[in-house]
TORMIFI-406348 format. One record per residue (C-alpha): residue number from 1; x, y, z negated; residue in one letter. Coordinates in pm, 1 decimal. Each point is the difference from the previous one (the first is absolute). Layout:
REM residues N
<pos: NUM, c1: X, c2: Y, c3: Z, code: A> .
...
END
This chain:
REM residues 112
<pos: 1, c1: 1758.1, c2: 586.3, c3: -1313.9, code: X> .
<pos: 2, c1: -275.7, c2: 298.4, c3: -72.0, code: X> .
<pos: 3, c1: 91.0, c2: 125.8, c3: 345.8, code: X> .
<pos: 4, c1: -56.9, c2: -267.3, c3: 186.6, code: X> .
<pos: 5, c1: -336.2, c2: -92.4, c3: -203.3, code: X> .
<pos: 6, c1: -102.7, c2: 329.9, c3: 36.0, code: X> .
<pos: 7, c1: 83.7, c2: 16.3, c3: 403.4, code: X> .
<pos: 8, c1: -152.9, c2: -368.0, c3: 21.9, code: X> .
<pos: 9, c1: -343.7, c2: 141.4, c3: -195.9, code: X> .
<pos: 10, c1: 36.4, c2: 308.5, c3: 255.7, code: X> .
<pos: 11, c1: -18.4, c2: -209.5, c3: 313.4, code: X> .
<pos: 12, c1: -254.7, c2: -239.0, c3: -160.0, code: X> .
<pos: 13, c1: -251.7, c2: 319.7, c3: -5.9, code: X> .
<pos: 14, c1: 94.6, c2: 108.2, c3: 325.6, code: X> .
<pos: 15, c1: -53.1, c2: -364.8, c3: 171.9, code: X> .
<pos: 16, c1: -302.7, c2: -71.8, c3: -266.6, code: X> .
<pos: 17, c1: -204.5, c2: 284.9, c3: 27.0, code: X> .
<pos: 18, c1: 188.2, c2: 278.7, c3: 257.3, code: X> .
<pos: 19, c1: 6.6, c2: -209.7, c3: 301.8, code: X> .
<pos: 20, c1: -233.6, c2: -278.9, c3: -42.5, code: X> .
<pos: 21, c1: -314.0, c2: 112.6, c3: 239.7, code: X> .
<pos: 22, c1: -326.5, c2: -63.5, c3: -75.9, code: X> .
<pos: 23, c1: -36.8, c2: -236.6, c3: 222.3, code: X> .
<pos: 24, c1: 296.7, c2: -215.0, c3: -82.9, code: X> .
<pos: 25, c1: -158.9, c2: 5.8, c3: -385.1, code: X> .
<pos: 26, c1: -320.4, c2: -137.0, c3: 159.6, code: X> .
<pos: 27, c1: 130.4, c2: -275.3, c3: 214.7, code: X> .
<pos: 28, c1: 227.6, c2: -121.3, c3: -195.6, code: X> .
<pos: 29, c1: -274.0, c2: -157.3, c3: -231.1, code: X> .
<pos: 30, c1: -103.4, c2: -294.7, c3: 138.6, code: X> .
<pos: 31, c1: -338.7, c2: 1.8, c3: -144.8, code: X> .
<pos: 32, c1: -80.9, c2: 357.0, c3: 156.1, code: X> .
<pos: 33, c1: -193.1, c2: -19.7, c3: 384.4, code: X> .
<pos: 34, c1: 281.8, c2: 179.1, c3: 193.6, code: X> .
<pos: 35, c1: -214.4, c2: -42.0, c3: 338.1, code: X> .
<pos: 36, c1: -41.4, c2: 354.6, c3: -21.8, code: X> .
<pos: 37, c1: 410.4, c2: 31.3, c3: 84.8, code: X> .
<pos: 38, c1: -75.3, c2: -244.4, c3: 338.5, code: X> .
<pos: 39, c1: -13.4, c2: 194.5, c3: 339.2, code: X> .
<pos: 40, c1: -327.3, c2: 37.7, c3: 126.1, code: X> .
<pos: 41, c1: -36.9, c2: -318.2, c3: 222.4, code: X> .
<pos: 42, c1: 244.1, c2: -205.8, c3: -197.5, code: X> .
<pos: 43, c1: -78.0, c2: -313.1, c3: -207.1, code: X> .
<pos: 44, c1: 70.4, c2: 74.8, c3: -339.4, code: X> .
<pos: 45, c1: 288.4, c2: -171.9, c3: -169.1, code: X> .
<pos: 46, c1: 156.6, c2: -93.6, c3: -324.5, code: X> .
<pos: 47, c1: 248.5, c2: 322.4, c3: -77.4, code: X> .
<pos: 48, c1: 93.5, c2: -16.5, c3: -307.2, code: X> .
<pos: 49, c1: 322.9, c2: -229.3, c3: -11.9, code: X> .
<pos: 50, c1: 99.3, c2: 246.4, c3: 244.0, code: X> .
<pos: 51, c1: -113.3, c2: 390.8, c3: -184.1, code: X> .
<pos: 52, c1: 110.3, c2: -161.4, c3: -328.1, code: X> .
<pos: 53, c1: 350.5, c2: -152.0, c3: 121.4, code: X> .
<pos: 54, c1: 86.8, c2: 368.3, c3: 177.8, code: X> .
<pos: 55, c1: -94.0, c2: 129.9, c3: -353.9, code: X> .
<pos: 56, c1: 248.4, c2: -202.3, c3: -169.0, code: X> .
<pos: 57, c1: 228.0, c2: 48.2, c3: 227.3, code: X> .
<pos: 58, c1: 3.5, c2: 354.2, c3: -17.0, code: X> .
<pos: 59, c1: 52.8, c2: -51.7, c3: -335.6, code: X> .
<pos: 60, c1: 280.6, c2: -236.8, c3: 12.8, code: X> .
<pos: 61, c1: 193.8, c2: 267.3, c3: 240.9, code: X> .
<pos: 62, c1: -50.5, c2: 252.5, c3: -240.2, code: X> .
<pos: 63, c1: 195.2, c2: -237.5, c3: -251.6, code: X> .
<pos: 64, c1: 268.6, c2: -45.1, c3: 293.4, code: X> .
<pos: 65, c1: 63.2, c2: 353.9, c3: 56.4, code: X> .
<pos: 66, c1: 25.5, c2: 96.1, c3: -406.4, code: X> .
<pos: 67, c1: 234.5, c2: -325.6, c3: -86.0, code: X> .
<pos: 68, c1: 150.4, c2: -90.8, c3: 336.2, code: X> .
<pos: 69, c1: -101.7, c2: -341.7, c3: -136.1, code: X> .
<pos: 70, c1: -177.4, c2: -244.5, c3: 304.3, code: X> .
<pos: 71, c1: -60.2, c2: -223.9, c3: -303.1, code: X> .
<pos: 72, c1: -173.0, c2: 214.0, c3: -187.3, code: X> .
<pos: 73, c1: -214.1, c2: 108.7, c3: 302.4, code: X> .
<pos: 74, c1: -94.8, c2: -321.5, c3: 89.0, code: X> .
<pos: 75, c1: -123.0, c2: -87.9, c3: -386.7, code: X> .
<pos: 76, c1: -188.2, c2: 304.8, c3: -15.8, code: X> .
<pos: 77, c1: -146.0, c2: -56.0, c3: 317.3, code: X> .
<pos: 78, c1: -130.9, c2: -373.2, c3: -78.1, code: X> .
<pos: 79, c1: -62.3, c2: 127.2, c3: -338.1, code: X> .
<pos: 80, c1: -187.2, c2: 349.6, c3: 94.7, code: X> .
<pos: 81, c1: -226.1, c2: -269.2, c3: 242.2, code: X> .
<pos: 82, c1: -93.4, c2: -235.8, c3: -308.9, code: X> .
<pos: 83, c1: -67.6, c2: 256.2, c3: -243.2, code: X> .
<pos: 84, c1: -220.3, c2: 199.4, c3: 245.0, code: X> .
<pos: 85, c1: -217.4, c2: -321.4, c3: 109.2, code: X> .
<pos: 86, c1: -41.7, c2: -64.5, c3: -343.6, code: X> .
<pos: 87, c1: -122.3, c2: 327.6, c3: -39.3, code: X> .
<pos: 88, c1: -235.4, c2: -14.4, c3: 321.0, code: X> .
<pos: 89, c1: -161.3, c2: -347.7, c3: -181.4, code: X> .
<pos: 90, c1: -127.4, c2: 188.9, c3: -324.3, code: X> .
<pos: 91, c1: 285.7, c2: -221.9, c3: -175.8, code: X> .
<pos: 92, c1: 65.3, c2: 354.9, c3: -208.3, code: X> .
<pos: 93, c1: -0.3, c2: 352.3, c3: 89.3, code: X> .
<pos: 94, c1: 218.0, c2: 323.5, c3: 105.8, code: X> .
<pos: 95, c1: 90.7, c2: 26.5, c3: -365.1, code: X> .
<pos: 96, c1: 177.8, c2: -363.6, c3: -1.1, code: X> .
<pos: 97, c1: 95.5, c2: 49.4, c3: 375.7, code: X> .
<pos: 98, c1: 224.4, c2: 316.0, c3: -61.2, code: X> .
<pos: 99, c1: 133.6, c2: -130.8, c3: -323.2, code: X> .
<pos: 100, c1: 103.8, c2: -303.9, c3: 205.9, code: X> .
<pos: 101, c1: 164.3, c2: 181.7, c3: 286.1, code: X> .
<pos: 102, c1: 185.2, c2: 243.5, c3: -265.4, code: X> .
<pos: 103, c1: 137.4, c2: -259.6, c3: -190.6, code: X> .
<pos: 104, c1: 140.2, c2: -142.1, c3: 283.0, code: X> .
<pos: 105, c1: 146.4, c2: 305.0, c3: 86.2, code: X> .
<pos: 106, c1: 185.7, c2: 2.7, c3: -381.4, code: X> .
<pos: 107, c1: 133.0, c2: -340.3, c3: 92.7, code: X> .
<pos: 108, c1: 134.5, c2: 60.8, c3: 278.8, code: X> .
<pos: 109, c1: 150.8, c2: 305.6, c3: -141.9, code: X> .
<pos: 110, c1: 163.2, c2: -160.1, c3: -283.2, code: X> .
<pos: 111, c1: 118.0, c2: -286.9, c3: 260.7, code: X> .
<pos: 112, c1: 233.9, c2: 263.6, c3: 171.1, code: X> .
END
């Protein structure tokens, strides 16, 4: 169980923080302008379903490839999506956002 927690927090800080660009942390809050990510010429457009579910998504694959579990990836993935938006309304901070995503990680690790 500590192995796969411990590989499961590993890819959670590689997906969270590692490979999440800039700019995907800035459109995926809907409440940010992300007209500055439109091609010149373009009409801006809504974004963030779209930066935010490739987030969660990312993260949800990282669950995949550490438990080989499609289940798993798809709850993290829908889960990864709520607790972010949350997050991106002021509904509570990194602190609570982290602590969420971790203890997911724990249950899924005891699940296996």
């Amino acid at each position: 169980m500590f192995e796969t927690f411990f590989a499961l927090i590993i890819g959670h800080a590689i997906a969270d923080f590692w490979a999440q660009s800039d700019s995907i942390a800035k459109m995926k809050n809907r409440n940010r302008d992300s007209s500055q990510f439109c091609p010149p010429g373009q009409t801006p457009q809504t974004v963030w379903p779209y930066a935010l579910g490739a987030h969660s998504l990312i993260h949800g694959g990282m669950v995949w490839l550490i438990t080989g579990s499609a289940l798993l990836a798809l709850v993290e993935t829908v889960t990864h999506f709520a607790i972010d938006f949350g997050k991106c309304e002021n509904w509570y901070g990194i602190h609570e956002d982290q602590a969420m995503h971790i203890g997911l990680k724990l249950i899924y690790s005891i699940i296996l």
